[in-house]
N, CA, C and O atoms as a GROMACS GRO file, in nm:
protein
  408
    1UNK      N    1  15.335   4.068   8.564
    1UNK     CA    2  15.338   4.139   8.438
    1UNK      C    3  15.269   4.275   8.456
    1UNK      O    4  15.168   4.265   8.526
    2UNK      N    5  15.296   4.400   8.412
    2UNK     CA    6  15.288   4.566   8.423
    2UNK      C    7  15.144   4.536   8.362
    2UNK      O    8  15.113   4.435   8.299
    3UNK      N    9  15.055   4.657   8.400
    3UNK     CA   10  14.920   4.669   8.302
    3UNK      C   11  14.937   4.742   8.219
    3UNK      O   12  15.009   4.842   8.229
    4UNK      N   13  14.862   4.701   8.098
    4UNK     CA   14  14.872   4.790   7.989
    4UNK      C   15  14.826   4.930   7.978
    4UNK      O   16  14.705   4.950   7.986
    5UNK      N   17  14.914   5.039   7.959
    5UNK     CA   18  14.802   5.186   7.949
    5UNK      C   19  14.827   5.199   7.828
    5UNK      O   20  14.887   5.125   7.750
    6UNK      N   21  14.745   5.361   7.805
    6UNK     CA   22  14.746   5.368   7.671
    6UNK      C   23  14.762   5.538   7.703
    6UNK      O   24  14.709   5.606   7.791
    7UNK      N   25  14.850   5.573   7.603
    7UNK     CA   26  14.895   5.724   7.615
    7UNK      C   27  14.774   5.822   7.548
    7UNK      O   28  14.709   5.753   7.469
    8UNK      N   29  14.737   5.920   7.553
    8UNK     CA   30  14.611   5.965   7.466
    8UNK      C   31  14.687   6.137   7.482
    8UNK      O   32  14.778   6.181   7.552
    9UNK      N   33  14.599   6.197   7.380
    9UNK     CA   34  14.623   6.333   7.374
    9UNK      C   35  14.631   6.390   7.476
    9UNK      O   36  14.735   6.446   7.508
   10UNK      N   37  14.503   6.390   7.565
   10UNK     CA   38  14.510   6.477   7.704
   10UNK      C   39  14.653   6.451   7.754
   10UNK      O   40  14.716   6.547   7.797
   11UNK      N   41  14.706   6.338   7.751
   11UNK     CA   42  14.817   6.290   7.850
   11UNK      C   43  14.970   6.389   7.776
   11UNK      O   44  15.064   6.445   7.832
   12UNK      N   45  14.941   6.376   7.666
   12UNK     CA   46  15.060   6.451   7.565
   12UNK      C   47  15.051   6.594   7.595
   12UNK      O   48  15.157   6.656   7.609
   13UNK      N   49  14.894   6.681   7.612
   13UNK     CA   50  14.893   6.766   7.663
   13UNK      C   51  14.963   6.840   7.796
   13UNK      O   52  15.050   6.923   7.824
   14UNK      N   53  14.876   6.762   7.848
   14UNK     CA   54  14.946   6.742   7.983
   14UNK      C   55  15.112   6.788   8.051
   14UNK      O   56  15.159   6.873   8.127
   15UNK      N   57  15.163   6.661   7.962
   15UNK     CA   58  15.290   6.678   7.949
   15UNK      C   59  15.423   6.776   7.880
   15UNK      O   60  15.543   6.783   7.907
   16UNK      N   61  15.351   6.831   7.797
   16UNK     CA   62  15.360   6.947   7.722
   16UNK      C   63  15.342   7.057   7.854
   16UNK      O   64  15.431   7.134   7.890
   17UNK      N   65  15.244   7.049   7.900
   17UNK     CA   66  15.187   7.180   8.006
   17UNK      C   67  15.318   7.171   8.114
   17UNK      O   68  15.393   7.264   8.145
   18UNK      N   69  15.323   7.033   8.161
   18UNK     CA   70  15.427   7.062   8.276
   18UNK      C   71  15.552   7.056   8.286
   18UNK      O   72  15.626   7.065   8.384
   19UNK      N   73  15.586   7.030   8.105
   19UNK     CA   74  15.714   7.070   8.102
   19UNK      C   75  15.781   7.220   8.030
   19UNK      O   76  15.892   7.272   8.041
   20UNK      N   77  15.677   7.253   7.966
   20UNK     CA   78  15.706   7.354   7.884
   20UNK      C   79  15.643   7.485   7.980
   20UNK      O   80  15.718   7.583   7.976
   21UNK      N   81  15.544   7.500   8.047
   21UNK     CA   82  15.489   7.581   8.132
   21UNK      C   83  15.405   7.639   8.106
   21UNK      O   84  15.349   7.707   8.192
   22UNK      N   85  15.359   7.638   7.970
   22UNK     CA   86  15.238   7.737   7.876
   22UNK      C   87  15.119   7.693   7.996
   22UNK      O   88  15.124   7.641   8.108
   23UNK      N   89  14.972   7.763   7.872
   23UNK     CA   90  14.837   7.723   7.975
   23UNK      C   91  14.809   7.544   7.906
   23UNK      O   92  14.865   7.472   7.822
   24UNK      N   93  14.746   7.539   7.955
   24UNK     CA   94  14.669   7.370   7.934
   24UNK      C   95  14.631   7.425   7.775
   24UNK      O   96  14.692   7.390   7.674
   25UNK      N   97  14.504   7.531   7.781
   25UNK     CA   98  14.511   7.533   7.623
   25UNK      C   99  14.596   7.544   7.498
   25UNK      O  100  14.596   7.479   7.394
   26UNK      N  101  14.665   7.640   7.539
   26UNK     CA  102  14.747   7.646   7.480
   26UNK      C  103  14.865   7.530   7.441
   26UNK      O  104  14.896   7.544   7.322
   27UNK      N  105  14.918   7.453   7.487
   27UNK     CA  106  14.967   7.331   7.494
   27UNK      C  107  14.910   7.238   7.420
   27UNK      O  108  14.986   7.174   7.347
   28UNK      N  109  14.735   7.197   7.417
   28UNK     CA  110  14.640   7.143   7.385
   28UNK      C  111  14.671   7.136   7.214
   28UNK      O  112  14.693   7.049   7.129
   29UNK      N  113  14.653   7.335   7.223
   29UNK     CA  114  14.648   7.382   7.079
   29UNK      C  115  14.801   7.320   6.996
   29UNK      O  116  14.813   7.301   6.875
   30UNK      N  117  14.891   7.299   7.088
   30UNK     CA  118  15.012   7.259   6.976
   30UNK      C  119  15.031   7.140   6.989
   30UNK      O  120  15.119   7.087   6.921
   31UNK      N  121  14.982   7.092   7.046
   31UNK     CA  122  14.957   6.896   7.037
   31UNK      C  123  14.854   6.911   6.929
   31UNK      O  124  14.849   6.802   6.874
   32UNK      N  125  14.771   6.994   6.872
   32UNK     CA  126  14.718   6.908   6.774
   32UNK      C  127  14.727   6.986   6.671
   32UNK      O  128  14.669   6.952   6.568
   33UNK      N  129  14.778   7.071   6.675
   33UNK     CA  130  14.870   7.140   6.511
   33UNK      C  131  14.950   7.061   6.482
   33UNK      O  132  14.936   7.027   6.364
   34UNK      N  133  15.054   6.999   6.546
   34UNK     CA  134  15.122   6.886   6.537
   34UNK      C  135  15.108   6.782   6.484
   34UNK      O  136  15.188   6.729   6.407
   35UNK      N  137  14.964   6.725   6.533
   35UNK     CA  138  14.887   6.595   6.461
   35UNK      C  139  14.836   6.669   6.358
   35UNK      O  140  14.806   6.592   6.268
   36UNK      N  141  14.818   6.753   6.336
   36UNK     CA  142  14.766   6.788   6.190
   36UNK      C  143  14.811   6.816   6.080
   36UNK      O  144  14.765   6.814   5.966
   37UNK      N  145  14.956   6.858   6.147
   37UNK     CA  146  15.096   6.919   6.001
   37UNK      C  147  15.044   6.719   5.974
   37UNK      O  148  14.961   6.680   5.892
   38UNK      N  149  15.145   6.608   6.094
   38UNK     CA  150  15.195   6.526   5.982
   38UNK      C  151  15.076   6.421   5.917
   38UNK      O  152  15.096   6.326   5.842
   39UNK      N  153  14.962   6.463   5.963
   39UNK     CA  154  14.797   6.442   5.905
   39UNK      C  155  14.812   6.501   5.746
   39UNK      O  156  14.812   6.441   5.638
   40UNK      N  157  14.821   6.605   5.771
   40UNK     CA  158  14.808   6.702   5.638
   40UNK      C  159  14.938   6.647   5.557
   40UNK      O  160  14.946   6.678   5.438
   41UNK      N  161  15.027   6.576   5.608
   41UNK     CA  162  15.139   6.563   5.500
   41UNK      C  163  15.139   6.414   5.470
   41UNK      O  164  15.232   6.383   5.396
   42UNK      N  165  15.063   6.313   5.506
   42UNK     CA  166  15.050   6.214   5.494
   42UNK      C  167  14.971   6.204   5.391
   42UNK      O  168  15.001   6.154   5.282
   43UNK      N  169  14.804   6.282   5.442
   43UNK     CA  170  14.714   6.292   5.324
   43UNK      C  171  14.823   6.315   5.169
   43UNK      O  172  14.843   6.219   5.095
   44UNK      N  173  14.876   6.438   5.142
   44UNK     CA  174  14.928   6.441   5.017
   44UNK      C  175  15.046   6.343   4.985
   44UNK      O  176  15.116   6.365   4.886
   45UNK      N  177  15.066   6.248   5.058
   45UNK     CA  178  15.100   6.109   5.004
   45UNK      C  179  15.258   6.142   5.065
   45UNK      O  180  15.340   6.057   5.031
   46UNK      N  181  15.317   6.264   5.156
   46UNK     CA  182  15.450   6.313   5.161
   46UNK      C  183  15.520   6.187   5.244
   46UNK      O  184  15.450   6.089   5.271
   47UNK      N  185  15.660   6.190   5.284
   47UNK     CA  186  15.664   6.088   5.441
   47UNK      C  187  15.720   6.179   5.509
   47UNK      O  188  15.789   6.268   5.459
   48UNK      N  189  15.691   6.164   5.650
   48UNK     CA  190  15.711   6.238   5.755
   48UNK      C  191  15.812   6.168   5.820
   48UNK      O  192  15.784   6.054   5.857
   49UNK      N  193  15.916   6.211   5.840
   49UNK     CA  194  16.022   6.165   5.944
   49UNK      C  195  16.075   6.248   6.034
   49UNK      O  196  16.129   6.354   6.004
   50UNK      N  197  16.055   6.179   6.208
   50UNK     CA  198  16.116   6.232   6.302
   50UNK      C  199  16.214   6.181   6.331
   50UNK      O  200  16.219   6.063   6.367
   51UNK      N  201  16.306   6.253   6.322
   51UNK     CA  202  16.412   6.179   6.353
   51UNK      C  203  16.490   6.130   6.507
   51UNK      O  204  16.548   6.217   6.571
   52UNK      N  205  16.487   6.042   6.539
   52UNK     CA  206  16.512   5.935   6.656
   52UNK      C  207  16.399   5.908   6.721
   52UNK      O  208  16.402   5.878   6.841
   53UNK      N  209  16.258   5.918   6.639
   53UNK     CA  210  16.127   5.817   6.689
   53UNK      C  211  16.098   5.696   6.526
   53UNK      O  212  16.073   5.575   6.528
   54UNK      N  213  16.115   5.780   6.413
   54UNK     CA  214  16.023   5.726   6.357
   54UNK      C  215  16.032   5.723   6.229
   54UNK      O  216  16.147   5.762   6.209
   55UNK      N  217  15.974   5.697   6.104
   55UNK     CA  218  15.919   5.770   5.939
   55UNK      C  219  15.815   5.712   5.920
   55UNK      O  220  15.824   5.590   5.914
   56UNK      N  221  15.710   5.760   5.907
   56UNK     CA  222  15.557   5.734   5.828
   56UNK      C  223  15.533   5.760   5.701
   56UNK      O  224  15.549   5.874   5.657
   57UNK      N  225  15.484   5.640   5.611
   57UNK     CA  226  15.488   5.687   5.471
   57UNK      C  227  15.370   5.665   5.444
   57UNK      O  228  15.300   5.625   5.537
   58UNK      N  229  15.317   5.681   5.331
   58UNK     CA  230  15.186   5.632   5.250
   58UNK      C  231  15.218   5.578   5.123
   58UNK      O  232  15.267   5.645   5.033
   59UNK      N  233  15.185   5.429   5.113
   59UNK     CA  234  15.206   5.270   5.043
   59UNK      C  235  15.067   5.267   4.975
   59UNK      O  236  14.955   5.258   5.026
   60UNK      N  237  15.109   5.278   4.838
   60UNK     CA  238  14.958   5.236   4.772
   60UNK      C  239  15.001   5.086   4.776
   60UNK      O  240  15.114   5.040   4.762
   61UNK      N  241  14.872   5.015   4.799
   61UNK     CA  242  14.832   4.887   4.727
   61UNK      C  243  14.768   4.836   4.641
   61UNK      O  244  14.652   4.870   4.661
   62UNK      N  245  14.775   4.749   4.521
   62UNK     CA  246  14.740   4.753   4.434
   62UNK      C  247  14.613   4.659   4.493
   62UNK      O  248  14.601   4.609   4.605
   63UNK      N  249  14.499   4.652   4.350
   63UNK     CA  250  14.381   4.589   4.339
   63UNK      C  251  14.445   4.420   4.358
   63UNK      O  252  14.564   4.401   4.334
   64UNK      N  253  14.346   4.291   4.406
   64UNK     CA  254  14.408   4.164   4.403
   64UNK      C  255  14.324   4.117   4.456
   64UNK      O  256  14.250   4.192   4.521
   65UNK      N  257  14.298   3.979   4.454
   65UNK     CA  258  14.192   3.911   4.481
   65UNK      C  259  14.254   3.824   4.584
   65UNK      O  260  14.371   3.788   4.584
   66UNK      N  261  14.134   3.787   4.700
   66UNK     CA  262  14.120   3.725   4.869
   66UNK      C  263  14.012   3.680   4.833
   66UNK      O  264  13.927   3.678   4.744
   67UNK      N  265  14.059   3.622   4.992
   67UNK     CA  266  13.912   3.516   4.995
   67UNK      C  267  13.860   3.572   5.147
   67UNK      O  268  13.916   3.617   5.247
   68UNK      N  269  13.720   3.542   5.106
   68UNK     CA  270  13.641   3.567   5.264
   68UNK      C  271  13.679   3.445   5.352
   68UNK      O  272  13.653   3.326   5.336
   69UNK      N  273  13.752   3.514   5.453
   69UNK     CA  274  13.787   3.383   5.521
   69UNK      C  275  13.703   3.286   5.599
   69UNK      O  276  13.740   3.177   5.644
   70UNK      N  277  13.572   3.350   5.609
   70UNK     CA  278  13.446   3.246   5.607
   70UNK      C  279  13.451   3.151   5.555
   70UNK      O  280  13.475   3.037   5.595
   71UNK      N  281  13.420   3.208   5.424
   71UNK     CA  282  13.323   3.143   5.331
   71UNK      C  283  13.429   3.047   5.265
   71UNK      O  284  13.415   2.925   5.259
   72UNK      N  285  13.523   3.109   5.224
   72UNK     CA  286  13.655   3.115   5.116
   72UNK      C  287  13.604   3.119   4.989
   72UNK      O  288  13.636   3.031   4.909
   73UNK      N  289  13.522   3.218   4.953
   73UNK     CA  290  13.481   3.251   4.860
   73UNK      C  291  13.569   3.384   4.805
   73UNK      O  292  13.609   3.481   4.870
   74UNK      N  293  13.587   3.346   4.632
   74UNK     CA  294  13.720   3.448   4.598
   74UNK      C  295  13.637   3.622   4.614
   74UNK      O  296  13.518   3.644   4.588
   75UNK      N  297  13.719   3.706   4.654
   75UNK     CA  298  13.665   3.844   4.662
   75UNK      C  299  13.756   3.951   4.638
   75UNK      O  300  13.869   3.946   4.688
   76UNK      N  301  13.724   4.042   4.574
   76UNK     CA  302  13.797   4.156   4.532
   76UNK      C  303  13.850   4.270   4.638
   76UNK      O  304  13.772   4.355   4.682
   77UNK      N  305  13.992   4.265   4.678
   77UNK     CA  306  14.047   4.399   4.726
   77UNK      C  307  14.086   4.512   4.625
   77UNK      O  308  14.166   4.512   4.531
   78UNK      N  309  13.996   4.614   4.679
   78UNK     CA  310  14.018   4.728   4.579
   78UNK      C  311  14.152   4.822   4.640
   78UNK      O  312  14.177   4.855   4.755
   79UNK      N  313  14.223   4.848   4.517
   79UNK     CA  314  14.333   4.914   4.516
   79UNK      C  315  14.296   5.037   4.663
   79UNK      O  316  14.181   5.069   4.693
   80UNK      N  317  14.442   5.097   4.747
   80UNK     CA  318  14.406   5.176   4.843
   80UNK      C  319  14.526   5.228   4.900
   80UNK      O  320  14.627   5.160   4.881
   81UNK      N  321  14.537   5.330   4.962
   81UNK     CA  322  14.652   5.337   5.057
   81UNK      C  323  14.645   5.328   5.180
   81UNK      O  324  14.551   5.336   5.260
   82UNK      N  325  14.780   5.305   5.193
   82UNK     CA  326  14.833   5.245   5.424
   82UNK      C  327  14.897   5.301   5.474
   82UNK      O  328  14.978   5.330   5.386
   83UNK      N  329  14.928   5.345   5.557
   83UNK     CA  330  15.035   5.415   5.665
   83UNK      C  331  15.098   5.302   5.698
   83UNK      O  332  15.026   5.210   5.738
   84UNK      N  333  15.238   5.280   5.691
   84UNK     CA  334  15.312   5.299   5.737
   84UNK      C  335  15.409   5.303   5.786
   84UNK      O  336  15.468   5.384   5.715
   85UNK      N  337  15.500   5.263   5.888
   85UNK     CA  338  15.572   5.342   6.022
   85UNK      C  339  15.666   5.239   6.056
   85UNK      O  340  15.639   5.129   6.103
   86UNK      N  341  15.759   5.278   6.032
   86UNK     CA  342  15.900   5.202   6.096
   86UNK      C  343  15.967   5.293   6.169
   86UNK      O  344  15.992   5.406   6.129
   87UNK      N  345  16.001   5.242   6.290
   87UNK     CA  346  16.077   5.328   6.429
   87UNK      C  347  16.211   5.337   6.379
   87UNK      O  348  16.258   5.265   6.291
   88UNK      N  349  16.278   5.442   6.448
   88UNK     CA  350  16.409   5.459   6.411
   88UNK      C  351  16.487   5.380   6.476
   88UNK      O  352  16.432   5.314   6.564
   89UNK      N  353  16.626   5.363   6.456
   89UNK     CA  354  16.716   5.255   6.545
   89UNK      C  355  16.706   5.320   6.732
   89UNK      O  356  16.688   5.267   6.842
   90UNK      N  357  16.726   5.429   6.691
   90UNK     CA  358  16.736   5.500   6.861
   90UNK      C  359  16.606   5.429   6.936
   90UNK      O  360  16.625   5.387   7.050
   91UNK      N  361  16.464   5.413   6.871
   91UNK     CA  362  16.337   5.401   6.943
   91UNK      C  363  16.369   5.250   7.013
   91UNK      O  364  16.384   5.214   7.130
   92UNK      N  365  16.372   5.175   6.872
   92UNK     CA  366  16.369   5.024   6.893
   92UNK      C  367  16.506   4.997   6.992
   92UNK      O  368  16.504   4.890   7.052
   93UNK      N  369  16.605   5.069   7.010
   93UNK     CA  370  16.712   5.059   7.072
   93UNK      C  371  16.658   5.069   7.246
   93UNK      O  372  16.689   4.988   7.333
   94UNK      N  373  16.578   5.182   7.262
   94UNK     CA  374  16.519   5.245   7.400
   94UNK      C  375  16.424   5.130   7.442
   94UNK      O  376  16.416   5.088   7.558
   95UNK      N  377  16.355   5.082   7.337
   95UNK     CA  378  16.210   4.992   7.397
   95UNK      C  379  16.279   4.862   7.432
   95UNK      O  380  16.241   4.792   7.526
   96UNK      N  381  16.384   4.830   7.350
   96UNK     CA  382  16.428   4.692   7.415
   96UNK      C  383  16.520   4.691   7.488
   96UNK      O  384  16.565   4.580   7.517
   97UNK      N  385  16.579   4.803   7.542
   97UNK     CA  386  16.643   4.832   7.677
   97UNK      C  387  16.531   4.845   7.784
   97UNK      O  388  16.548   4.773   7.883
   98UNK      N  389  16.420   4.922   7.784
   98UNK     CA  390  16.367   4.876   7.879
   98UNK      C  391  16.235   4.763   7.900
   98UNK      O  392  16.134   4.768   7.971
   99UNK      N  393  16.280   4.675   7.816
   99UNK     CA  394  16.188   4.542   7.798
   99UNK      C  395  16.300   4.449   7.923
   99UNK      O  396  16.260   4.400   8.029
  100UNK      N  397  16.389   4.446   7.891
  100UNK     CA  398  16.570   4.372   7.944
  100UNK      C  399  16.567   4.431   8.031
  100UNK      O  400  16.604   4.354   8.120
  101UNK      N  401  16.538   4.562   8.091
  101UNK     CA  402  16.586   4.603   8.231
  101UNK      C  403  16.478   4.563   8.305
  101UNK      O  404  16.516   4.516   8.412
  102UNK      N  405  16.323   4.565   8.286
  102UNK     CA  406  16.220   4.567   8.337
  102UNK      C  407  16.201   4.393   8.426
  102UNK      O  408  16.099   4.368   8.490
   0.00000   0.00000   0.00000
């Protein structure tokens, strides 16, 4: 079985740098204007959709009562919002092609 990695900004940078050719900073700088448009458009509750990765929305949930799963004592969830994120058909199409080829 493959080990698990984990992709991180530097790496997006990175990749940005050696395909596009800019400097490292510069590259840097639009990897995270990027995270910040669909940051900034999430905050105002917008949904962001890329189209053939993704759509991210923001889901209020209402107030409702749980239990501590300790205790199971009844406890109050206060109303809030969630992100999120359902992949587009193209993504889920790519990941389980190479789940089957792998």
């Amino acid at each position: 079985m493959a080990e698990h990695q984990t992709l991180t900004r530097a790496d997006l940078c990175e990749a940005v740098h050696e395909d596009v050719g800019l400097s490292r900073q510069e590259c840097s700088a639009m990897v995270e204007r990027t995270l910040e448009l669909i940051i900034e458009s999430l905050e105002r509750g917008e949904t962001v959709k890329l189209s053939g990765f993704g759509v991210f929305q923001v889901r209020e949930k209402r107030a409702r009562m749980g239990r501590n799963p300790k205790t199971g004592q009844p406890a109050a969830i206060h109303p809030r919002r969630v992100i999120s994120f359902r992949a587009s058909q193209i993504m889920k199409g790519r990941v389980h092609d190479a789940v089957v080829s792998a």
